[in-house]
N, CA and C of each residue as an Amber inpcrd file, in Angstrom:
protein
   474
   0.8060000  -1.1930000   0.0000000   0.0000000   0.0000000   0.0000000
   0.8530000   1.2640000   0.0000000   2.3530000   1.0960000   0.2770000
   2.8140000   2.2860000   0.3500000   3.4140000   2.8010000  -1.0950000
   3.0800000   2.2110000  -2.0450000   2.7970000   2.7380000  -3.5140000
   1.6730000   3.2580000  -3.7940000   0.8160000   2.9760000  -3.3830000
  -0.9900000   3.6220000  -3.9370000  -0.7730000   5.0540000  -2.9470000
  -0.5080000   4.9270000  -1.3330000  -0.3780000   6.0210000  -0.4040000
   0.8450000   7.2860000  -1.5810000   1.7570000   6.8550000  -2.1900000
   2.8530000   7.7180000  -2.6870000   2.4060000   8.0730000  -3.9860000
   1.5730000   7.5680000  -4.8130000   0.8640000   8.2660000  -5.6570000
  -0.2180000   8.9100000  -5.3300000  -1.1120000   8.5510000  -4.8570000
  -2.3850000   9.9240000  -3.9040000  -1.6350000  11.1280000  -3.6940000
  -0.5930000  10.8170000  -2.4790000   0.5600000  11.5260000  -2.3630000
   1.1660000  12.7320000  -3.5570000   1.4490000  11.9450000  -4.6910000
   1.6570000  12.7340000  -5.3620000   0.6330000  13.6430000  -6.6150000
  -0.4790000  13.5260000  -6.5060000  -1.4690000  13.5980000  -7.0720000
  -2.3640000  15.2140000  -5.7230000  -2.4560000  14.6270000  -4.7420000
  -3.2860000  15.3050000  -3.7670000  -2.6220000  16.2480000  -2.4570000
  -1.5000000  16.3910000  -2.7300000  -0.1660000  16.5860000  -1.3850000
   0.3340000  17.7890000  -1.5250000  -0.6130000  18.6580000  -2.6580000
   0.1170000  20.1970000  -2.3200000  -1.1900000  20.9420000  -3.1500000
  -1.4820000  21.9920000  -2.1760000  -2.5450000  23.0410000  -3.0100000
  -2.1600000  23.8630000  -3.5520000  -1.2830000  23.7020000  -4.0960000
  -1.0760000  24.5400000  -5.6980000  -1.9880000  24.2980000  -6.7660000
  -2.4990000  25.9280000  -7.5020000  -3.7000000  25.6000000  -8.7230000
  -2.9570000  25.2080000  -9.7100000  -3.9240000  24.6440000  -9.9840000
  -3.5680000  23.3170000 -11.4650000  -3.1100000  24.2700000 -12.6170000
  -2.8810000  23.5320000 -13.5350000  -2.4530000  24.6180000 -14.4990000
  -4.5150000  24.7540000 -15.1550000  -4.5110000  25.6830000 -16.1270000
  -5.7580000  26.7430000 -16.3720000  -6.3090000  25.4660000 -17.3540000
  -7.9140000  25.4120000 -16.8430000  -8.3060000  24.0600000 -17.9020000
  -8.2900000  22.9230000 -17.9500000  -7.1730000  22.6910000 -16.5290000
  -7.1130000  21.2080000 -16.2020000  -8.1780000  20.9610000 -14.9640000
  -8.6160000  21.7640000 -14.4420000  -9.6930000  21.2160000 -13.2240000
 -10.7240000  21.7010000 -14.1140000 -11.7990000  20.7910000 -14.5310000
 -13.1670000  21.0050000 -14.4890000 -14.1570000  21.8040000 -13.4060000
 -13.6000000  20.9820000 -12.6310000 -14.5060000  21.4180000 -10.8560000
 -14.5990000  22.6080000 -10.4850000 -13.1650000  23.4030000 -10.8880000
 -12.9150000  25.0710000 -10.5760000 -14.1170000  25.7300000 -11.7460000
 -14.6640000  25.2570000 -12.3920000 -15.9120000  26.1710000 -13.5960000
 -16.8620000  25.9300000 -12.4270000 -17.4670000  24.6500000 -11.7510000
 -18.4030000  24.7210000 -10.8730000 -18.3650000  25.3680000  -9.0200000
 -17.2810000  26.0670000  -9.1230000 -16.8870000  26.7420000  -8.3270000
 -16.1880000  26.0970000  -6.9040000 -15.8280000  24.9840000  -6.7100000
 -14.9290000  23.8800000  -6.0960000 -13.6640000  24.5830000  -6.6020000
 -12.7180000  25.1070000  -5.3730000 -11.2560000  25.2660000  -5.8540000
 -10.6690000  24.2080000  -5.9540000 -10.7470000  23.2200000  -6.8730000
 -10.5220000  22.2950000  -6.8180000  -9.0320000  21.3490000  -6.0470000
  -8.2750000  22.4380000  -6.6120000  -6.6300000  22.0450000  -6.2520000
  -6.6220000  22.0810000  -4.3410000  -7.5850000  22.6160000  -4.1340000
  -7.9390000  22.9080000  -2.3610000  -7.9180000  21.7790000  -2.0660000
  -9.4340000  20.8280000  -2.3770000  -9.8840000  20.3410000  -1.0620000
  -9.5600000  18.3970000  -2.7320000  -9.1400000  18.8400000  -3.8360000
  -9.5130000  17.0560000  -4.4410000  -9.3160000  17.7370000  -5.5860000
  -8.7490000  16.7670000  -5.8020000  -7.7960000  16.8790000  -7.5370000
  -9.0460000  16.1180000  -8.9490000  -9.2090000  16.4510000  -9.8180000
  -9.8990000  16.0150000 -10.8110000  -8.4430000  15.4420000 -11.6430000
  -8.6740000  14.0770000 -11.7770000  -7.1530000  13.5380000 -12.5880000
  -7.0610000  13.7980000 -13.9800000  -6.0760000  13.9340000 -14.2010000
  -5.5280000  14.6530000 -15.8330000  -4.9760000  13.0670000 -16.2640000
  -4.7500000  12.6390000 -17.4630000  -4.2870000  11.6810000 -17.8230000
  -2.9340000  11.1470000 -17.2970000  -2.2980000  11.8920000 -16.9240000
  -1.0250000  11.3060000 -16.4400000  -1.6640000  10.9210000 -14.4970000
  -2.4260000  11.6400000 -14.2680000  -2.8230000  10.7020000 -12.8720000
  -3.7780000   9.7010000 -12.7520000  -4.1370000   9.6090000 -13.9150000
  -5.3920000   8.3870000 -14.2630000  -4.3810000   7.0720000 -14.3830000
  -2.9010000   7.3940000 -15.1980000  -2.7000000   6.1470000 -15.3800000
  -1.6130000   5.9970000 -14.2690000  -1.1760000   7.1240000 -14.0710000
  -0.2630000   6.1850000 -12.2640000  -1.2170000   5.5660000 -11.1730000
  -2.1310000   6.2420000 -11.0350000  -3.3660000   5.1940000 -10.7410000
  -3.7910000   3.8070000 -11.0960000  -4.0470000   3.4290000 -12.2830000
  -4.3140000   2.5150000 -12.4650000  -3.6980000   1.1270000 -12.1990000
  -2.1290000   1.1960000 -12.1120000  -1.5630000   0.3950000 -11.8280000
  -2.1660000  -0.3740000 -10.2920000  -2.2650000   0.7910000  -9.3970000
  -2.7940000   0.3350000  -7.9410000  -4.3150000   0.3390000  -7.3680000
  -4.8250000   1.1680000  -8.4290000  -6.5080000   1.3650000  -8.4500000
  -7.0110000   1.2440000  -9.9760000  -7.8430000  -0.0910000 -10.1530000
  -8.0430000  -0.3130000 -11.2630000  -9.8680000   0.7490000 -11.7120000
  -9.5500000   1.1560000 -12.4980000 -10.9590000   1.9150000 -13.1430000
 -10.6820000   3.6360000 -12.9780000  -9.6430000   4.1460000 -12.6400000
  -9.5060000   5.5720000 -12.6490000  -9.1940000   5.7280000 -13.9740000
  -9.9160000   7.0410000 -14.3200000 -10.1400000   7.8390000 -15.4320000
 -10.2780000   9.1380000 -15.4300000  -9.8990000   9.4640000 -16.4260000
  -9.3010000  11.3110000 -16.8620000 -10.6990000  11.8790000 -15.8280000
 -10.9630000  12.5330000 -15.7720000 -11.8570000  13.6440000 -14.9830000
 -12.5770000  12.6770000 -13.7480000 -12.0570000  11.6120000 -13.0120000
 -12.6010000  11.5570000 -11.7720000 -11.9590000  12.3160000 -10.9510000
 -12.7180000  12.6740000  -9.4080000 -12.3980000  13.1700000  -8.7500000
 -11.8920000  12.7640000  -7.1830000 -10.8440000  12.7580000  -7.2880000
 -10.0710000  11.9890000  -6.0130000 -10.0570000  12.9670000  -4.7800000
 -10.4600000  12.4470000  -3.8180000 -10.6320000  12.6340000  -2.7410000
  -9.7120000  12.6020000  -1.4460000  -8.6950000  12.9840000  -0.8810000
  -7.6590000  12.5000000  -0.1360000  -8.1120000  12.6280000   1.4210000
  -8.4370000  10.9020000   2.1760000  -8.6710000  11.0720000   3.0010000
  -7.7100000  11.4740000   4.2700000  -7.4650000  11.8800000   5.3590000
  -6.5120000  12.5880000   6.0210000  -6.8030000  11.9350000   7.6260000
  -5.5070000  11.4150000   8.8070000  -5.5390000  11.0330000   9.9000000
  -5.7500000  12.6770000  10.8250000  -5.7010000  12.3120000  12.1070000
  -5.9730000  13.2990000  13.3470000  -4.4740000  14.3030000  13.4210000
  -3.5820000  14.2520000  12.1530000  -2.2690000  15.3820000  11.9770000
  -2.2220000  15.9460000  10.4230000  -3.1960000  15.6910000   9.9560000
  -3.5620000  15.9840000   8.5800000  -2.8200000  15.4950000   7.7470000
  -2.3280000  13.8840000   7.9880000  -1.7610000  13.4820000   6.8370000
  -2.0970000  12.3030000   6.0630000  -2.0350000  12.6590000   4.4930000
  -3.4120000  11.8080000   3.7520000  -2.8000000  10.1720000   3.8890000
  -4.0330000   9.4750000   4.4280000  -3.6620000   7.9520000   4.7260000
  -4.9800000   7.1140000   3.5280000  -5.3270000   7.3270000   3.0830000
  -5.7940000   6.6710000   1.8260000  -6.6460000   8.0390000   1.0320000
  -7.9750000   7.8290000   0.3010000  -8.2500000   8.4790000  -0.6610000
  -9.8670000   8.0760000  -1.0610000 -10.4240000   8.5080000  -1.7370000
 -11.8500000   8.4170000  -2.2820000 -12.1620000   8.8480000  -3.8120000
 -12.5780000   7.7470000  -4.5050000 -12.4180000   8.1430000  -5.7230000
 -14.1480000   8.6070000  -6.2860000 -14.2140000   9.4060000  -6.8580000
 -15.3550000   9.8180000  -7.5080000 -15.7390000   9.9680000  -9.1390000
 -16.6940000   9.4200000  -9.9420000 -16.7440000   9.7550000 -10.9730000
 -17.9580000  10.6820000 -12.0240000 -17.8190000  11.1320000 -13.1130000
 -18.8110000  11.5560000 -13.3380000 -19.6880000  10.3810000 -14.2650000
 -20.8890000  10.8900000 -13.4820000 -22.4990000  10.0130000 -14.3320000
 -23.2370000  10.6160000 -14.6420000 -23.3140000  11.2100000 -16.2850000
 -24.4210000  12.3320000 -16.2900000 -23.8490000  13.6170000 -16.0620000
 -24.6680000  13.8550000 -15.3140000 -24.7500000  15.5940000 -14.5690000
 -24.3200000  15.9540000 -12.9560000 -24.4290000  14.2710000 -12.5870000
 -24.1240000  14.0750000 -11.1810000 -22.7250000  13.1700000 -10.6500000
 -22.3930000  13.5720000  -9.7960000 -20.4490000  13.0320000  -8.9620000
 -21.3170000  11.2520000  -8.5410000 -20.7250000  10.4150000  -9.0080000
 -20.8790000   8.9210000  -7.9840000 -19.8270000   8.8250000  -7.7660000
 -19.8660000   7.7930000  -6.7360000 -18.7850000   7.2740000  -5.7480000
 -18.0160000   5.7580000  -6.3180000 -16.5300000   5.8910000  -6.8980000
 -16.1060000   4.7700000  -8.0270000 -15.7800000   3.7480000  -6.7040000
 -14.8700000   4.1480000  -6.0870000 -14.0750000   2.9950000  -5.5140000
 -13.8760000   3.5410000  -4.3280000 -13.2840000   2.1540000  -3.4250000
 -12.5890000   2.9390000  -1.9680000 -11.2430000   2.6820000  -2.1270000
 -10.3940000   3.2580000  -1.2230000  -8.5710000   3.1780000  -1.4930000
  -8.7960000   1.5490000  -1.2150000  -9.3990000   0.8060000  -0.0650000
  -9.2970000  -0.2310000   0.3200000  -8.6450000  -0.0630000   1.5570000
  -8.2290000   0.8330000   2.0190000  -7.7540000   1.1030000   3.2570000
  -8.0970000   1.2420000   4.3640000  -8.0440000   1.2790000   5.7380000
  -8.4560000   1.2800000   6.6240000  -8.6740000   2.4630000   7.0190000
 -10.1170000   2.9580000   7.4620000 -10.6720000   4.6860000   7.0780000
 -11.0300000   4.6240000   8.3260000 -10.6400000   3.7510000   9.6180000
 -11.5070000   4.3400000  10.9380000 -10.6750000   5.5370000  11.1410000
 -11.6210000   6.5590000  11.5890000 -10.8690000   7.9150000  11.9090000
 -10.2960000   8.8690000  10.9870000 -10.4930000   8.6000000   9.3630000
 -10.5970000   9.7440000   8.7900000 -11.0890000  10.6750000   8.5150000
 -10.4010000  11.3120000   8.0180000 -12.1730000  12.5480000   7.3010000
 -11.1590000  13.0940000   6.0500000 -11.9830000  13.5980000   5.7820000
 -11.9200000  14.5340000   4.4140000 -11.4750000  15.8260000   5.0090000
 -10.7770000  16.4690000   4.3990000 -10.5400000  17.7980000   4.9120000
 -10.1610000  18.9310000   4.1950000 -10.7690000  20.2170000   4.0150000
 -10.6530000  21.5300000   2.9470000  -8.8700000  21.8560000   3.4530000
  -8.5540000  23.0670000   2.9350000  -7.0480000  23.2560000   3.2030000
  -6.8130000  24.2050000   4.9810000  -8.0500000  24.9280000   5.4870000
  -7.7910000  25.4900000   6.5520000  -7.6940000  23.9900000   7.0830000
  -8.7600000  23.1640000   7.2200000  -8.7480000  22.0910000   8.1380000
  -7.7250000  21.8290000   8.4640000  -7.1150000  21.0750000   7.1520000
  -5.5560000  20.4520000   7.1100000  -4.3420000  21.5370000   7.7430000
  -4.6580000  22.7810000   7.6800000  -3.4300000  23.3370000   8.6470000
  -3.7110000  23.7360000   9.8270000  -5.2350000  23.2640000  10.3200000
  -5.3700000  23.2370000  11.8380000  -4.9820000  22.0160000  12.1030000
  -4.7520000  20.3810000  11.8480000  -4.7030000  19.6000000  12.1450000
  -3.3560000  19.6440000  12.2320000  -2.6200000  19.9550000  11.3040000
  -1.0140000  20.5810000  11.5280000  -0.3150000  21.6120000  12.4370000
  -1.3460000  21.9450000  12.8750000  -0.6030000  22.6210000  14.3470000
  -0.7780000  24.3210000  14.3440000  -1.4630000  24.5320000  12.9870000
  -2.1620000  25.9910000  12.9200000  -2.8900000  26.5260000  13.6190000
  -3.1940000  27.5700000  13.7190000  -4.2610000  28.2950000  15.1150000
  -5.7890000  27.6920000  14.9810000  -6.3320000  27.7990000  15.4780000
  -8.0090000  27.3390000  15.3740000  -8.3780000  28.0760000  14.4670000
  -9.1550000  27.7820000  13.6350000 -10.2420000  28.6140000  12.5030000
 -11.5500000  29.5130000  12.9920000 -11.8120000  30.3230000  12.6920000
 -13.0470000  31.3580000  12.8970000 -14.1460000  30.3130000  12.8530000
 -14.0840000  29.2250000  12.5240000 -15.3640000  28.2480000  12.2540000
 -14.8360000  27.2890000  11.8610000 -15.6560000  25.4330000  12.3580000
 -15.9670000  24.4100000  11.9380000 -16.9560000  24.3690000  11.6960000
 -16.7890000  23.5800000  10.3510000 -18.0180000  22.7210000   9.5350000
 -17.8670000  21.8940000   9.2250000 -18.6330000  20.6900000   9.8100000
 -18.6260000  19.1580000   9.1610000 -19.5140000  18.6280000   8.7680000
 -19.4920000  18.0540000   7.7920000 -19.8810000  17.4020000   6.7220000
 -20.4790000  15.8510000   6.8370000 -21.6260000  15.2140000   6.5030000
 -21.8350000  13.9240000   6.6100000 -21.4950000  13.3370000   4.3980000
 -20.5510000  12.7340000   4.4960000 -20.7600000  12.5280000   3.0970000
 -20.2600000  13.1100000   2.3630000 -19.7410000  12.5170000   0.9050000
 -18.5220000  13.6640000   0.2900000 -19.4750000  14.6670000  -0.7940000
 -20.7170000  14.5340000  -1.0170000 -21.6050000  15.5260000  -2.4110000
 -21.2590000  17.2350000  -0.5800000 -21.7690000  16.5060000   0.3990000
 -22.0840000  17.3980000   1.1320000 -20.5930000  18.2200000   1.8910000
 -19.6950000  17.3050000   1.8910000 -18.4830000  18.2630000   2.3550000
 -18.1270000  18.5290000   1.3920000 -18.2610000  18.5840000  -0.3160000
 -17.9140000  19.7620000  -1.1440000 -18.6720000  21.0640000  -1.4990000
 -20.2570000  20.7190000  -1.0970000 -21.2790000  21.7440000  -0.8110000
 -20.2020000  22.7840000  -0.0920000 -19.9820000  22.4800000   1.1790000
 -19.5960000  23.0500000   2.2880000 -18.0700000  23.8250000   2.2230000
 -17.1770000  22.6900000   1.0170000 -15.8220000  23.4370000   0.8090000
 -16.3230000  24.7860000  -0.0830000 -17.7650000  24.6550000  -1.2190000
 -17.6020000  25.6350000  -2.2670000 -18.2140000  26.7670000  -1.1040000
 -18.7920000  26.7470000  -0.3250000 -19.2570000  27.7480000   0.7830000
 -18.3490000  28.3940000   1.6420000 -17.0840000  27.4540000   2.4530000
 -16.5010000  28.3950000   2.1890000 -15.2790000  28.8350000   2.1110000
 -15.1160000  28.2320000   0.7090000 -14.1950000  29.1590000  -0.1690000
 -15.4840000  30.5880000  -0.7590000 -16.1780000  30.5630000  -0.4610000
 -16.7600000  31.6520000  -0.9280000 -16.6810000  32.6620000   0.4450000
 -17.4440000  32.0820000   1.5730000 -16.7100000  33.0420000   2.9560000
 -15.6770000  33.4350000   2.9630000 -14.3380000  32.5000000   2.6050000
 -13.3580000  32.9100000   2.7830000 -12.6400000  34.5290000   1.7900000
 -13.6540000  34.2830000   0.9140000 -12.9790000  35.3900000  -0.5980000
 -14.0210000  36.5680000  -0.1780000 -15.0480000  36.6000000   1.1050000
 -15.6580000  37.7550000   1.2270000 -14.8210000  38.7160000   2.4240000
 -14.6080000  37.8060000   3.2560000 -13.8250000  38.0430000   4.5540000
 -12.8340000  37.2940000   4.6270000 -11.4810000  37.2770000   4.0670000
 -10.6230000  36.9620000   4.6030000 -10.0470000  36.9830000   5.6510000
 -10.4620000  37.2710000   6.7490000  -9.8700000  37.0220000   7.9530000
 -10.3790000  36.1020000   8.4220000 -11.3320000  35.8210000   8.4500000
 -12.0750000  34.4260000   8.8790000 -11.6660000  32.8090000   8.2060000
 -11.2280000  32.2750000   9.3670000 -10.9310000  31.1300000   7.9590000
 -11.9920000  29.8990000   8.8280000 -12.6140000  29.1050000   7.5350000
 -13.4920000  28.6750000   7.6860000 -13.1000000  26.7790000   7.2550000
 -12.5110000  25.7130000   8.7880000 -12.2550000  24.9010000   8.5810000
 -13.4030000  23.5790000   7.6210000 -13.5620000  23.0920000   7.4650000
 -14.3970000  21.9370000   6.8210000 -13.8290000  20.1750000   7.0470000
 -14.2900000  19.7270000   7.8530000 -13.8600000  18.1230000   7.5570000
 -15.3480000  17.3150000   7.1310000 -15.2590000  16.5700000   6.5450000
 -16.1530000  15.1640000   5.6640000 -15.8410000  14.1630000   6.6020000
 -17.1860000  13.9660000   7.2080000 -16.9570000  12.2070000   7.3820000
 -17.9800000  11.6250000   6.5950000 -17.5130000  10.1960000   6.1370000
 -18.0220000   9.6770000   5.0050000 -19.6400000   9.2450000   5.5910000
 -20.2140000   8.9390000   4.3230000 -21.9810000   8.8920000   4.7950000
 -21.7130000   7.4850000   5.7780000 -22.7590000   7.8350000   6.2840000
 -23.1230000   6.4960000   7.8210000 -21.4360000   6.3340000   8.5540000
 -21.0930000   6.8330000   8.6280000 -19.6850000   6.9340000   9.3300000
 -19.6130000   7.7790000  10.7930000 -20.7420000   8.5640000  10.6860000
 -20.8230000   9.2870000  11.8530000 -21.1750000   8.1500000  13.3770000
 -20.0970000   8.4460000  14.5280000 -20.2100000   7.8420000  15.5260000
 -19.8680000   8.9580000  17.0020000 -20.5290000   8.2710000  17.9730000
 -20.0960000   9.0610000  19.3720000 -18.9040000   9.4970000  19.2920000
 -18.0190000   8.2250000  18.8760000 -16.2190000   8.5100000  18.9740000
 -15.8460000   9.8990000  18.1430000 -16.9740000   9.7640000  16.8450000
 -16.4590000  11.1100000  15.9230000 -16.5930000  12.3740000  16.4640000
């Protein structure tokens, strides 16, 4: 697994924007390069070797432990007009979540955020990332964390 972890890795491991045209997701207002990468052909096929069925415009998901560092992933595809859910990393997901980019640098040891928001489910923690990245571009001083836990995943422990 520590080949599939080092390609996610290299695919999902830095929020730098994509080059112009390569995220779909950024037209529907998802910064995409933020919170999940839409794969370009060269990450469809380093993928495939370790996750069979990734393809050019799914949308990968990088799931993240309790120090914000990504320990498997969530793959998404398009059907239609609407995101389904392709595959799981196969990994062991007790205690992940999904997480926008404030999240991930509160979990890293950054100051607390002006706000948490969590998410049941990944349609609904990207609702919540395009919200706010939109708070965030009205008021920047406020930074507005977001973590996803996956649907029916919610527990006391969470």
């Amino acid at each position: 697994m520590t080949i599939f972890l080092d390609v996610v890795k290299g695919i999902c491991g830095d929020f730098n924007p994509p080059a112009p045209g390569s995220a779909p997701l950024h037209k529907r207002g998802l910064g995409a390069w933020k919170e999940a990468r839409a794969l370009t052909a060269d990450d469809a096929e380093a993928l495939r070797g370790v996750w069979m069925g990734a393809q050019v415009g799914d949308l990968i998901l990088p799931t993240r432990n309790h120090l914000g560092q990504i320990v498997g992933a969530r793959l998404w595809t398009q059907e239609g007009v609407r995101l389904a859910p392709r595959a799981d990393s196969g990994l062991a997901t007790t205690g992940a979540v999904l997480c926008n980019h404030v999240a991930v640098n509160w979990l890293q040891g950054a100051a607390p955020p002006a706000c948490l928001i969590i998410a049941e489910g990944e349609p609904d923690f990207a609702t919540c990332c395009i919200v706010a990245d939109a708070m965030m571009s009205k008021y920047p001083d406020y930074q507005y964390a977001v973590i996803g836990i996956y649907s029916g995943a919610w527990s006391r422990e969470f």
